[in-house]
Gaussian input, Z-matrix of N, CA and C with variables (Angstrom, degrees):
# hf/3-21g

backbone

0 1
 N
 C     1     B1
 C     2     B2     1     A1
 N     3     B3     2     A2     1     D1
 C     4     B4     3     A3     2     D2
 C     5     B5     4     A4     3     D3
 N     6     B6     5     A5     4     D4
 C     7     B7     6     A6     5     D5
 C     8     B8     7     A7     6     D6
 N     9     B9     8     A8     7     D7
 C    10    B10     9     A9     8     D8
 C    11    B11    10    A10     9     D9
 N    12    B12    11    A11    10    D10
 C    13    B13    12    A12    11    D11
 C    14    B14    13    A13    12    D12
 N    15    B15    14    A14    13    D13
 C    16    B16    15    A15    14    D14
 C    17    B17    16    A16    15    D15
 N    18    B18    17    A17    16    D16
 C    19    B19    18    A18    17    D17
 C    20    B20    19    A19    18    D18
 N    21    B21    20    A20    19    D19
 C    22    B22    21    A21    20    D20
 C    23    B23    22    A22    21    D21
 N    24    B24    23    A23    22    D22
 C    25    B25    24    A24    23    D23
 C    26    B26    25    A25    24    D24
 N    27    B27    26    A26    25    D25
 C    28    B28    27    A27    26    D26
 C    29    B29    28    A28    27    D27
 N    30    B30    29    A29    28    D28
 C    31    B31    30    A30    29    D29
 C    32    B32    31    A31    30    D30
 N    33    B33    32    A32    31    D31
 C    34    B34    33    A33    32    D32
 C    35    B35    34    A34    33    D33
 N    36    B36    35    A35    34    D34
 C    37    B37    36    A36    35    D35
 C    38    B38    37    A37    36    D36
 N    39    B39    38    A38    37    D37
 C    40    B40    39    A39    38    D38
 C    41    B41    40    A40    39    D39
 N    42    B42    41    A41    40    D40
 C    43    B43    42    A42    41    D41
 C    44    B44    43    A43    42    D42
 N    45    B45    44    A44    43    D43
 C    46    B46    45    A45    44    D44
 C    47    B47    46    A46    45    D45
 N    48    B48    47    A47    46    D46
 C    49    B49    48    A48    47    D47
 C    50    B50    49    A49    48    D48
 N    51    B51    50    A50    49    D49
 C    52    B52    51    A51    50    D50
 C    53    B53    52    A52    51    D51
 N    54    B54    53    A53    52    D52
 C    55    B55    54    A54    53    D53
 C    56    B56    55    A55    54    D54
 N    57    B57    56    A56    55    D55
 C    58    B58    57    A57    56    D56
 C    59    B59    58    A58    57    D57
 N    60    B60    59    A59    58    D58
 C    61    B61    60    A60    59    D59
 C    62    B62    61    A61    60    D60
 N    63    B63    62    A62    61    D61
 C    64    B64    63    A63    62    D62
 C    65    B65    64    A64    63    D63
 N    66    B66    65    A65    64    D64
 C    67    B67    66    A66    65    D65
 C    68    B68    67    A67    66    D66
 N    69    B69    68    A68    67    D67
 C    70    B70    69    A69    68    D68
 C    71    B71    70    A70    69    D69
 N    72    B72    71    A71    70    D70
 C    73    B73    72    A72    71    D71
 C    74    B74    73    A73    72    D72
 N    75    B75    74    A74    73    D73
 C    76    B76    75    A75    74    D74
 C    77    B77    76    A76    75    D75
 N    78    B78    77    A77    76    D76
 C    79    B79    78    A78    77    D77
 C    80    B80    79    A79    78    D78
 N    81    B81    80    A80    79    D79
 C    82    B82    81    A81    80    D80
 C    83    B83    82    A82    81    D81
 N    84    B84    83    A83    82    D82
 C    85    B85    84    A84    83    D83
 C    86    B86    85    A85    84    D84
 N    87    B87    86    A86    85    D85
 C    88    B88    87    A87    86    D86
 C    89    B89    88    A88    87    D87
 N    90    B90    89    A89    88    D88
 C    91    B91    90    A90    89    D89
 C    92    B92    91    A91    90    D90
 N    93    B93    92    A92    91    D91
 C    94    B94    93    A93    92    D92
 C    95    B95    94    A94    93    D93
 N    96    B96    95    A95    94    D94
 C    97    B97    96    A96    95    D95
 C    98    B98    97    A97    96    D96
 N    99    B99    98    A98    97    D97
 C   100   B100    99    A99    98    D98
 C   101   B101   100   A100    99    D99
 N   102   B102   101   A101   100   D100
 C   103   B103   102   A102   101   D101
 C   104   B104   103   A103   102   D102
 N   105   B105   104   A104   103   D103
 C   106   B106   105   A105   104   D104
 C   107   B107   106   A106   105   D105
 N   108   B108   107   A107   106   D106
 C   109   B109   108   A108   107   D107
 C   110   B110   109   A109   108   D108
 N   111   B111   110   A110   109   D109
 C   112   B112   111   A111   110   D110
 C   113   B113   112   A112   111   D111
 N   114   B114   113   A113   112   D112
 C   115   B115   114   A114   113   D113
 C   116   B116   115   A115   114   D114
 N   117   B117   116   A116   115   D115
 C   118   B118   117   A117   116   D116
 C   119   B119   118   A118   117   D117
 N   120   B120   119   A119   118   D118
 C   121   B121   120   A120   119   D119
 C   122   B122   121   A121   120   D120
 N   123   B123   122   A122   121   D121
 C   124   B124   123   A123   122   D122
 C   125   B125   124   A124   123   D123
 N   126   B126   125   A125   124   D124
 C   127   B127   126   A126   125   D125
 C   128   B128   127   A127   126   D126
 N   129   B129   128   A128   127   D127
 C   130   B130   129   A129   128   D128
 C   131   B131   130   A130   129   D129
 N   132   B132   131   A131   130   D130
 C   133   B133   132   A132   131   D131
 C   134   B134   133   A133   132   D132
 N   135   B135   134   A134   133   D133
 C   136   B136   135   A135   134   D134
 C   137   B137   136   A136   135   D135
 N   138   B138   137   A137   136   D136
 C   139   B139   138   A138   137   D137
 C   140   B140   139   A139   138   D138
 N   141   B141   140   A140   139   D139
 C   142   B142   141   A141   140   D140
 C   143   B143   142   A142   141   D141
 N   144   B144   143   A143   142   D142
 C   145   B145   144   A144   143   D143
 C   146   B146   145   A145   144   D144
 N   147   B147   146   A146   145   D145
 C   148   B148   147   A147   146   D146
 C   149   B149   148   A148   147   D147
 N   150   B150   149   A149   148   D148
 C   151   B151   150   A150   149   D149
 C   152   B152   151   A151   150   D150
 N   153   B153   152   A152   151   D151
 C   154   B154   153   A153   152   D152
 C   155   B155   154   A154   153   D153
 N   156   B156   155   A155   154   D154
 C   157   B157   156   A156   155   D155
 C   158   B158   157   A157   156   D156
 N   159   B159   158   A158   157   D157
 C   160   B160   159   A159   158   D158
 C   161   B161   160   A160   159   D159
 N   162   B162   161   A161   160   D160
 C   163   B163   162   A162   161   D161
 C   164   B164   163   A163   162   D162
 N   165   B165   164   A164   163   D163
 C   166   B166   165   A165   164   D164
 C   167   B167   166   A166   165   D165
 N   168   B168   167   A167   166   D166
 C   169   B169   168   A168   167   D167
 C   170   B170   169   A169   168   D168
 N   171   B171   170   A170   169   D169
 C   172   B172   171   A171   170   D170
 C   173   B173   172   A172   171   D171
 N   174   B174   173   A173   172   D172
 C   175   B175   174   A174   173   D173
 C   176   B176   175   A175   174   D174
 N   177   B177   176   A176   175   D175
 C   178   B178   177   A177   176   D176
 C   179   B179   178   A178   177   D177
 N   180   B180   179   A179   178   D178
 C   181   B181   180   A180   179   D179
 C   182   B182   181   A181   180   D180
 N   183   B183   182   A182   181   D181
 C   184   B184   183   A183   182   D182
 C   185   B185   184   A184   183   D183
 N   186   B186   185   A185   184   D184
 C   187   B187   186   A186   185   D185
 C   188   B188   187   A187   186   D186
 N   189   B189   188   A188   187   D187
 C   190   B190   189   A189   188   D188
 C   191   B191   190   A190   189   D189
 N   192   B192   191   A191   190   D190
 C   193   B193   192   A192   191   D191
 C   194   B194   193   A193   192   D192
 N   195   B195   194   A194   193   D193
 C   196   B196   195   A195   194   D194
 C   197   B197   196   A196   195   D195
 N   198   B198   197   A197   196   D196
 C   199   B199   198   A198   197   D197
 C   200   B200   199   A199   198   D198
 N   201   B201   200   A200   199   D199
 C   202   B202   201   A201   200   D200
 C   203   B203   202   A202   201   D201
 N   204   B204   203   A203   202   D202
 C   205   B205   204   A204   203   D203
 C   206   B206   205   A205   204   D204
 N   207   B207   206   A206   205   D205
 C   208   B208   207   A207   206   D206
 C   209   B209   208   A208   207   D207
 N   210   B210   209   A209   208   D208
 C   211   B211   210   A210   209   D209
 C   212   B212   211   A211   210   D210
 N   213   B213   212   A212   211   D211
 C   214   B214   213   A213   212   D212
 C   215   B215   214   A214   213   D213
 N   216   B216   215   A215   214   D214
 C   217   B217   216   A216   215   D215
 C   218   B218   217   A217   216   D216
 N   219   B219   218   A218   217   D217
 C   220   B220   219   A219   218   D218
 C   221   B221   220   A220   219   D219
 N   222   B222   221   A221   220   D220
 C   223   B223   222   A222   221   D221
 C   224   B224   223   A223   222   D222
 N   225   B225   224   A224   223   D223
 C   226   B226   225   A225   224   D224
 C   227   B227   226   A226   225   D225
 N   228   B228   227   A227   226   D226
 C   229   B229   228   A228   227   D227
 C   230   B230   229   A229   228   D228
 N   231   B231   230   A230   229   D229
 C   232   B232   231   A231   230   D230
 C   233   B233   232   A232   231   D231
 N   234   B234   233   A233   232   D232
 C   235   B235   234   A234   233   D233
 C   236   B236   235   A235   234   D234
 N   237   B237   236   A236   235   D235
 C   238   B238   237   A237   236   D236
 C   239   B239   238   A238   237   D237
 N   240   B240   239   A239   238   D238
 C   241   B241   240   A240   239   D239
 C   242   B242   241   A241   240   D240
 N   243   B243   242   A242   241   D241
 C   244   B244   243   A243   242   D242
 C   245   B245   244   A244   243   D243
 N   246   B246   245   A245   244   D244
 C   247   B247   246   A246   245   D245
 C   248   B248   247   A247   246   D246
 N   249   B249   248   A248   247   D247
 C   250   B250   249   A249   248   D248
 C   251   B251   250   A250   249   D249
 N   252   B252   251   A251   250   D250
 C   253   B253   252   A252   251   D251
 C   254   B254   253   A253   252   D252
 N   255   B255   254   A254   253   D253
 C   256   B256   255   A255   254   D254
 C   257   B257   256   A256   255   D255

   B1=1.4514
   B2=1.5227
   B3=1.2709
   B4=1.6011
   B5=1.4308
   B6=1.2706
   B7=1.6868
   B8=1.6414
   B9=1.0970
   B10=1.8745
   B11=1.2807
   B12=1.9953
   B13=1.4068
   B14=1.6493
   B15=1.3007
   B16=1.8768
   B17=1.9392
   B18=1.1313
   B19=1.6203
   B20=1.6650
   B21=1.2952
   B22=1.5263
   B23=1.6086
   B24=1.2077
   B25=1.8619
   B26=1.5324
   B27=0.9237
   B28=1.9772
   B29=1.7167
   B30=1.8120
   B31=1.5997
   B32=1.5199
   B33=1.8326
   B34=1.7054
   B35=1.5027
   B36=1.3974
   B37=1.5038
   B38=1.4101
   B39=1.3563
   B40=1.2314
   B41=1.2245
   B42=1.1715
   B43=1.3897
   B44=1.9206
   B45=1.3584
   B46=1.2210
   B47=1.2035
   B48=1.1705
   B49=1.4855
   B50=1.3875
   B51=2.2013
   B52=1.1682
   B53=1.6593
   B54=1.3113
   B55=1.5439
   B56=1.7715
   B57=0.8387
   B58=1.2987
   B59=1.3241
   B60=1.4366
   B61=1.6310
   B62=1.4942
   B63=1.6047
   B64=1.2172
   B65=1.6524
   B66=1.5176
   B67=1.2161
   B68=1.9522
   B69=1.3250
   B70=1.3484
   B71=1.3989
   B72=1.9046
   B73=1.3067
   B74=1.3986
   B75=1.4288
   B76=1.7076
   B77=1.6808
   B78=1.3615
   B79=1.5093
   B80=1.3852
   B81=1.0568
   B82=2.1075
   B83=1.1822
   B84=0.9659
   B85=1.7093
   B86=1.5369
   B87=1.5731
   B88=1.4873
   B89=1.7641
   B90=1.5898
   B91=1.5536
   B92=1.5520
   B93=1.5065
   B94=1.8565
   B95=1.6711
   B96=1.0744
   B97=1.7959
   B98=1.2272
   B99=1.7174
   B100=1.1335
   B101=1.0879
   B102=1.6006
   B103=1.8893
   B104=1.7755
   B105=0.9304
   B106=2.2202
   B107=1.4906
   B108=1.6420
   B109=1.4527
   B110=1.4406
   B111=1.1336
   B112=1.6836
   B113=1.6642
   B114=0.9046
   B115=1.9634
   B116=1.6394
   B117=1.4085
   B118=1.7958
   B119=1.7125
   B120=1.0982
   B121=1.2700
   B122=1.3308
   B123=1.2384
   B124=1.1794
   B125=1.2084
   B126=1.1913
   B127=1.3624
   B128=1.4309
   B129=1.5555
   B130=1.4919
   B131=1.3911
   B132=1.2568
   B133=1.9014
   B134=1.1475
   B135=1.5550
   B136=1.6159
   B137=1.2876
   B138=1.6575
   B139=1.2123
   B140=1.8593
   B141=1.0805
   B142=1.7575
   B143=1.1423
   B144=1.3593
   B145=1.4270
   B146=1.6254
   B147=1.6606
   B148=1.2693
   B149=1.8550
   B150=0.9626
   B151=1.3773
   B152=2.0247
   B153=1.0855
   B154=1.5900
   B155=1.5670
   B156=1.5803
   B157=1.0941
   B158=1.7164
   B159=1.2996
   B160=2.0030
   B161=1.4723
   B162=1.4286
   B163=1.6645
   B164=1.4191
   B165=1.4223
   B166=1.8787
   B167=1.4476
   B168=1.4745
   B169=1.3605
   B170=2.2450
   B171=1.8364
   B172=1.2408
   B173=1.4710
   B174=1.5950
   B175=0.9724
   B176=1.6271
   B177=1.1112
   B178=1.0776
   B179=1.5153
   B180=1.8360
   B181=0.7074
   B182=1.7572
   B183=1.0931
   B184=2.0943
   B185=1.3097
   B186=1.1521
   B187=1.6447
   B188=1.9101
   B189=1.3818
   B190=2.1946
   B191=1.2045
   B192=1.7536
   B193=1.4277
   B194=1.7883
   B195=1.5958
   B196=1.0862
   B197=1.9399
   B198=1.2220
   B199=1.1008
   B200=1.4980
   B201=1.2222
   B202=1.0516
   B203=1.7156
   B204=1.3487
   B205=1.7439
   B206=1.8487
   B207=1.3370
   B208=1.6815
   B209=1.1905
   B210=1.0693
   B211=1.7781
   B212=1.6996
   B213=1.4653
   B214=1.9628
   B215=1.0330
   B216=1.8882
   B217=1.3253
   B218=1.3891
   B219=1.6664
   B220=1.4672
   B221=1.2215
   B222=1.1158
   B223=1.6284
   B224=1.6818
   B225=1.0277
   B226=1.7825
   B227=1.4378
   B228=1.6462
   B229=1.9606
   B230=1.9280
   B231=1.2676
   B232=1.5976
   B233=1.0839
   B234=0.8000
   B235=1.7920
   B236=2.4241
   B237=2.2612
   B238=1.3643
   B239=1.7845
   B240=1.3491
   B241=1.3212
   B242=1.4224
   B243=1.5625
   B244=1.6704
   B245=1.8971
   B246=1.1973
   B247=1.7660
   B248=1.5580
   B249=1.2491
   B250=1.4428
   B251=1.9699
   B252=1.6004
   B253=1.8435
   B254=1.1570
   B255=1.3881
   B256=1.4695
   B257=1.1410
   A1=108.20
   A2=117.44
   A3=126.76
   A4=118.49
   A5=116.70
   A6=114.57
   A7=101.41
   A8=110.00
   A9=104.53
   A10=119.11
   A11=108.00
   A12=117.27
   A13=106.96
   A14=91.82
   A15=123.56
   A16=97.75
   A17=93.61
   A18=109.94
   A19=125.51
   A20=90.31
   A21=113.58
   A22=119.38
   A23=89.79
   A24=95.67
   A25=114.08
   A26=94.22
   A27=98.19
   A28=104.80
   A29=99.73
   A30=86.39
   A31=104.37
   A32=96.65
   A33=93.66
   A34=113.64
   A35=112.83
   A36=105.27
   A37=110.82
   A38=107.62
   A39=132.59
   A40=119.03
   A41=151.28
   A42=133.74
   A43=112.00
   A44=114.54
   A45=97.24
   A46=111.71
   A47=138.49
   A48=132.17
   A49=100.25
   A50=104.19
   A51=113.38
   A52=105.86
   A53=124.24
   A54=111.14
   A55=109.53
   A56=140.79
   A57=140.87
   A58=119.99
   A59=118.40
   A60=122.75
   A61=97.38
   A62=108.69
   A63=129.07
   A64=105.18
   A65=132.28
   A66=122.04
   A67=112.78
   A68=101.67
   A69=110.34
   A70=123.77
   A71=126.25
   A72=119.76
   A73=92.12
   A74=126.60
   A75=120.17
   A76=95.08
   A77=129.20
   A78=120.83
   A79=98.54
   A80=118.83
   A81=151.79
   A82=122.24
   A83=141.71
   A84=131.35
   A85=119.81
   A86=101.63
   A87=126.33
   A88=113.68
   A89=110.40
   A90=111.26
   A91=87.70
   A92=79.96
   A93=99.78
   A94=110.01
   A95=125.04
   A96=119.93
   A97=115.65
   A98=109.36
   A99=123.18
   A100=126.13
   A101=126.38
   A102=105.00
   A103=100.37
   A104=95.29
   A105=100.54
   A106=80.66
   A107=90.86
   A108=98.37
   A109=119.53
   A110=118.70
   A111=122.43
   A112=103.44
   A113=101.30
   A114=105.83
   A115=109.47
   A116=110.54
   A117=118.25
   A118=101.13
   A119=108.22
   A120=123.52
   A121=124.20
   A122=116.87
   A123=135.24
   A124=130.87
   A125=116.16
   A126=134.00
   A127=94.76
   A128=152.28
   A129=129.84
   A130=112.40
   A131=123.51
   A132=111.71
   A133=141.07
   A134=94.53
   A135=117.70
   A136=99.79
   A137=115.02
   A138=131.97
   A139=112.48
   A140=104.09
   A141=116.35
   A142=105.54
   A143=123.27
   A144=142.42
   A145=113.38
   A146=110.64
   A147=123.40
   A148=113.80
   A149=122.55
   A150=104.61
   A151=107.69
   A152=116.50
   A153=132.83
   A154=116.20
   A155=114.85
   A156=152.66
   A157=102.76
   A158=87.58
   A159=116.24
   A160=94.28
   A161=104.30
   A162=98.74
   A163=97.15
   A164=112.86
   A165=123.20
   A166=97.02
   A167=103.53
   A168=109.91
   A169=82.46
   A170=78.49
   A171=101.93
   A172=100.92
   A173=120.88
   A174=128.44
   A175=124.83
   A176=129.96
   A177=140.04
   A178=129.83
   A179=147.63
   A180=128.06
   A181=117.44
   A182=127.20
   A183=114.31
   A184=93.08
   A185=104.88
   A186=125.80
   A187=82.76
   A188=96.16
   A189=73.90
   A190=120.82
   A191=98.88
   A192=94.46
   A193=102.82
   A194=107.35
   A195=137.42
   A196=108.61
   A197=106.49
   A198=107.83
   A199=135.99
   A200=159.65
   A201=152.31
   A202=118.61
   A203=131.48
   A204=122.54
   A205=101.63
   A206=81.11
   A207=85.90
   A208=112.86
   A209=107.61
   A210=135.96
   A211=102.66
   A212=87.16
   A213=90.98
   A214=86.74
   A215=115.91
   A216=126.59
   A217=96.35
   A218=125.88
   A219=111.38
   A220=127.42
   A221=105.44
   A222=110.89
   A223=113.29
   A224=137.13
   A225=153.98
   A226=88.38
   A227=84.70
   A228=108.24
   A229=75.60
   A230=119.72
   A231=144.44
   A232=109.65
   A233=120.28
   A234=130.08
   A235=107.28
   A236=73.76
   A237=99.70
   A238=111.97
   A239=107.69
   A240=107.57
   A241=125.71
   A242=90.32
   A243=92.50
   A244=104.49
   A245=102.88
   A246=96.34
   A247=109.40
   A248=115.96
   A249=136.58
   A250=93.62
   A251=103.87
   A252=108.29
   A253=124.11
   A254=110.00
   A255=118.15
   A256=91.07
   D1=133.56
   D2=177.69
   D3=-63.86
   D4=-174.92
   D5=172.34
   D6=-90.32
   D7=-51.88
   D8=169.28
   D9=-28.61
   D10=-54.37
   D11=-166.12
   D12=-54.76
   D13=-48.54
   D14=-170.97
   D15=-41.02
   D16=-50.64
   D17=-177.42
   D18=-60.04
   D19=-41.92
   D20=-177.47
   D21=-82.94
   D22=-37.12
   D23=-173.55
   D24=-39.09
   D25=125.68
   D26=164.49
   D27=92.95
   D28=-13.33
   D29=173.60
   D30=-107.01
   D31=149.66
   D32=157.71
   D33=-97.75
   D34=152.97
   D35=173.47
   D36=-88.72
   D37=178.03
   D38=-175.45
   D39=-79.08
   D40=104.41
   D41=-170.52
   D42=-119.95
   D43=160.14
   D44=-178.31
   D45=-109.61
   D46=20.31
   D47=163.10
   D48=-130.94
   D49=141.38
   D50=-168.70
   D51=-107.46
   D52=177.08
   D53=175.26
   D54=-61.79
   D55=159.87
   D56=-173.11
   D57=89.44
   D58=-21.25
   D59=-161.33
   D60=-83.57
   D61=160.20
   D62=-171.54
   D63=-96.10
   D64=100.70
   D65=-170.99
   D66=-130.18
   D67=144.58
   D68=175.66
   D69=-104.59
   D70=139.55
   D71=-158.18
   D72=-79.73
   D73=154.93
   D74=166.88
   D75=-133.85
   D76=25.29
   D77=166.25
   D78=-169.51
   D79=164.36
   D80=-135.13
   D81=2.47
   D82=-141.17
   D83=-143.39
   D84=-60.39
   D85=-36.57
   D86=-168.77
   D87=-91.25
   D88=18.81
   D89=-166.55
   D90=-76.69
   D91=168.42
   D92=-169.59
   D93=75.76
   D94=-46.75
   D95=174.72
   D96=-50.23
   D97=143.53
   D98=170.19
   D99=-119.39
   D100=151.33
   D101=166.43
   D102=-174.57
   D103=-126.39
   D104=-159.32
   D105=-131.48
   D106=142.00
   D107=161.61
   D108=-88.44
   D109=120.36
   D110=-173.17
   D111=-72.86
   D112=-48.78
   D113=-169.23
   D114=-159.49
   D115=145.33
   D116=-172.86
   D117=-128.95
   D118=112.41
   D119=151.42
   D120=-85.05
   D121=111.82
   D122=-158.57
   D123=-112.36
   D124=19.65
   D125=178.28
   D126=-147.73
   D127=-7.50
   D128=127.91
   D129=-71.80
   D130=2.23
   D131=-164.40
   D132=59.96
   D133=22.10
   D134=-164.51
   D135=-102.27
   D136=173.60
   D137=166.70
   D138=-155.92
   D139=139.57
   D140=162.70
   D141=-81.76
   D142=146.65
   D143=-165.35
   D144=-152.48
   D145=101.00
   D146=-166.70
   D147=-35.53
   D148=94.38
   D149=167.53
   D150=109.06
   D151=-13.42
   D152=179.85
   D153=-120.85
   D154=133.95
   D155=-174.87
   D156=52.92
   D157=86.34
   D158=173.81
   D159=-69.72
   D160=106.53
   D161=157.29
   D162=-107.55
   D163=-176.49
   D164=-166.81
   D165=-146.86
   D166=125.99
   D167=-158.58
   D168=-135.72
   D169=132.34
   D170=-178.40
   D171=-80.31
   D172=145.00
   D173=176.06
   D174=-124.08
   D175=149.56
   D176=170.84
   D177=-83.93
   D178=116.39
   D179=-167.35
   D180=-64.89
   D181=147.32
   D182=-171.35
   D183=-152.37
   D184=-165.81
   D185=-145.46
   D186=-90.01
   D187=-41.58
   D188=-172.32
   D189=-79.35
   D190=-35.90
   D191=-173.24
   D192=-126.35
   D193=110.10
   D194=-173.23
   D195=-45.23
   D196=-52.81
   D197=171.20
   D198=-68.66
   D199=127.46
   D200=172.70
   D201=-93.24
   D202=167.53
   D203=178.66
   D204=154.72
   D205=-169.14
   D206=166.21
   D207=-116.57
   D208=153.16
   D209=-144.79
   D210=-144.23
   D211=108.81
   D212=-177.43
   D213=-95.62
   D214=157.72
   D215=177.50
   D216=-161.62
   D217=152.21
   D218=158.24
   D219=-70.15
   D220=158.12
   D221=-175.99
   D222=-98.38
   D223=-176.82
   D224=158.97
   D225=-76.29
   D226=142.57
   D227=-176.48
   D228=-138.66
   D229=148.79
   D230=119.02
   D231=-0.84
   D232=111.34
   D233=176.58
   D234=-48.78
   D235=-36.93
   D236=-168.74
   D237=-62.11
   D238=-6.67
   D239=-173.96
   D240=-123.86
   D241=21.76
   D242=175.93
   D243=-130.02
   D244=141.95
   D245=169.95
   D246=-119.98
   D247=129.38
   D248=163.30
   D249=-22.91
   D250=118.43
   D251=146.74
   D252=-144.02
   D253=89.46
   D254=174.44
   D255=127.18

């Protein structure tokens, strides 16, 4: 564990956008996009963002879901790269 970690443990930070909020990307691939925050992880500093940064996740066929393929889903963006609009 780091000296940062050492520092941090046991706290959550503060973040300024909540799930529900209306937010726009302003840095890497996805700048200019907008959408809803689906869910905030808050202790990576991340956030899901309705509809922005589609990753494609290979799948395996399994016991629930019979089918196997690729499966687009959004990914976690930086808390640092989105600002609250509206």
């Amino acid at each position: 564990m780091s000296r940062r970690q050492k520092q941090t443990a046991g706290k959550r930070p503060k973040l300024h956008v909540r799930r529900d909020d209306f937010v726009t990307i302003i840095a890497g691939k996805e700048k200019g996009k907008s959408g809803k925050v689906l869910r905030v992880f808050p202790d990576e500093q991340r956030v899901l963002v309705e509809k922005v940064n589609f990753i494609k996740r290979h799948t395996r066929p399994g016991r629930l879901s019979r089918q196997g393929g690729i499966v687009e889903r959004e990914g976690k963006i930086h808390i640092s790269n989105v600002r609250k609009s509206g």
